[in-house]
N, C-alpha and C positions, 0 to 999 in steps of 0.2 A: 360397838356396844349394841345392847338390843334396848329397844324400850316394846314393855310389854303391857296391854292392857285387861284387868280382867274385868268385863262388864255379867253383873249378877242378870239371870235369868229365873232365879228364882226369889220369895221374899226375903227381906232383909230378916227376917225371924230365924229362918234355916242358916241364912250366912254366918250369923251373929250364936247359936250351934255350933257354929265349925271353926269359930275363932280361936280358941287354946294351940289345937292340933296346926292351925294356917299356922299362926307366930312362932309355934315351934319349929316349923316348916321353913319358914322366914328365918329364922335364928339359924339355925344347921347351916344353909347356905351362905349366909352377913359371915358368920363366921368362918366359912372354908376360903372368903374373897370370890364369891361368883357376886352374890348381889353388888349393886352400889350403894343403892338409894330404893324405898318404896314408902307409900303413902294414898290413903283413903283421898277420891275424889271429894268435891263440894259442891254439890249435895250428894248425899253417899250412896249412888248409883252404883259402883264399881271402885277399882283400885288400881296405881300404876307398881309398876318394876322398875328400874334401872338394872341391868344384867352386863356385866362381863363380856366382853369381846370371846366366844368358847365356842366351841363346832356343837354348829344347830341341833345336829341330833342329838346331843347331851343336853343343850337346853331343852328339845321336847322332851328326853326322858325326865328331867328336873319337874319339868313344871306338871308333868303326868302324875307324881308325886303328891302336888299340893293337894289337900283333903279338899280344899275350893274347886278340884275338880267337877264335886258334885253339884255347884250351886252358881259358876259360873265358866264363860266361854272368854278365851282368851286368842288374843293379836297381836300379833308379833313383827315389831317393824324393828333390819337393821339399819343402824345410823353410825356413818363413817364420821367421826366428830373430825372437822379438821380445822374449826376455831371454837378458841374457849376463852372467856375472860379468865386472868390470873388467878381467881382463886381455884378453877377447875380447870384446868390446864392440863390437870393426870390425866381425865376425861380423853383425850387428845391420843387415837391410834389403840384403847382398849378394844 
């Protein structure tokens, strides 16, 4: 799986602009089974990913996509999960 993070480069004013188009961006994908998991950092500097186990250049094309393109820069680390507590277990080899 990837965990992905997008840190804003620009103000939260422009981010907060691009939120409709992000979420729906975020929805397409939750719903095809690439996402797992995402959520607003604290304090709201940036935001993470959970992504799907998927060949990388699909996920750069994906994340080329997000309308967040314009307002922040994104990092992409994969993580071979190969312990999980029971409740995340799926997690395990995506």
């Amino acid at each position: 799986m990837y965990v992905v993070y997008l840190n804003y480069f620009r103000p939260v004013e422009e981010v907060e602009a691009l939120l409709d188009p992000h979420v729906a961006w975020l929805n397409r994908y939750f719903d095809s089974g690439v996402f797992i998991a995402a959520g607003r950092k604290d304090p709201r500097t940036s935001g993470v990913l959970l992504v799907k186990d998927i060949d990388r250049a699909r996920l750069d094309t994906i994340l080329a996509e997000d309308p967040f393109v314009a307002v922040a820069h994104y990092e992409v680390t994969k993580v071979n999960v190969t312990r999980a507590a029971e409740e995340f277990a799926v997690l395990k080899g995506i």
